[in-house]
N, C-alpha and C positions, 0 to 999 in steps of 0.2 A: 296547101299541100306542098312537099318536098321531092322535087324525084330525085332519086339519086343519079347521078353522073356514072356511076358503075354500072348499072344495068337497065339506065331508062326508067326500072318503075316504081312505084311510090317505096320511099324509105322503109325497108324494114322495122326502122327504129320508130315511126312515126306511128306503124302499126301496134307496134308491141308495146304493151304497160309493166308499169313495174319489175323490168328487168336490173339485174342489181352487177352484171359482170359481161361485160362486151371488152372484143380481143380482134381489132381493127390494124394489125401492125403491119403494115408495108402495104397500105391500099393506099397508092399516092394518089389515088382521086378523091379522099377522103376531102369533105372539106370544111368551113366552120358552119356553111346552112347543112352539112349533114349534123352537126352537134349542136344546133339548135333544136333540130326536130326528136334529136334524141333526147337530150334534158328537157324539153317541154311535155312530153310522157313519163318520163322514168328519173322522178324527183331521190330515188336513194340508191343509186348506182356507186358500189362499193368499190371498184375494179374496173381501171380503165385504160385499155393500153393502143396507144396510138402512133407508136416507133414508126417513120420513116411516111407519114403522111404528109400532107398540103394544111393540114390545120395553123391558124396563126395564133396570137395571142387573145382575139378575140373568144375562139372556142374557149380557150381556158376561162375565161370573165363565165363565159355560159356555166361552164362546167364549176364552176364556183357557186353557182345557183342550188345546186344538191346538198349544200350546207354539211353539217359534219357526218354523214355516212360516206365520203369519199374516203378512202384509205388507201388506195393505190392508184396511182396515175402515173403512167410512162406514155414521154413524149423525146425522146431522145432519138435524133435523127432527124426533127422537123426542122427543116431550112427557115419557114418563119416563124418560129418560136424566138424570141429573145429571152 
């Protein structure tokens, strides 16, 4: 299980299946065990935007997992993105 660092209790995302569009931008607690637990449920998530979070390059390898139904991904603002 995942708790999120946002509000203590287990991940939303960890909860929910098959979501295909999450809009996470500017939750700087955001982090890459929260985008593990979400691409370990929700393998065709089309829409993902993560502007101005703690994510590094690891979530993206994660997020890479959901193979080609990804079509949008924003990450611009993440300090560890390379």
């Amino acid at each position: 299980m995942v708790v999120c660092v946002l509000c203590g209790q287990t991940l939303v995302a960890a909860r929910c299946r098959d979501l295909r569009t999450v809009n996470f931008n500017g939750c700087f607690k955001l982090t890459d065990k929260c985008i593990e637990a979400l691409v370990a449920n929700n393998k065709q998530l089309h829409d993902v935007r993560l502007k101005r979070t703690s994510i590094s390059d690891k979530a993206l390898q994660q997020l890479s997992a959901t193979g080609p139904h990804l079509r949008r991904l924003e990450v611009a603002g993440c300090k560890a993105v390379s």
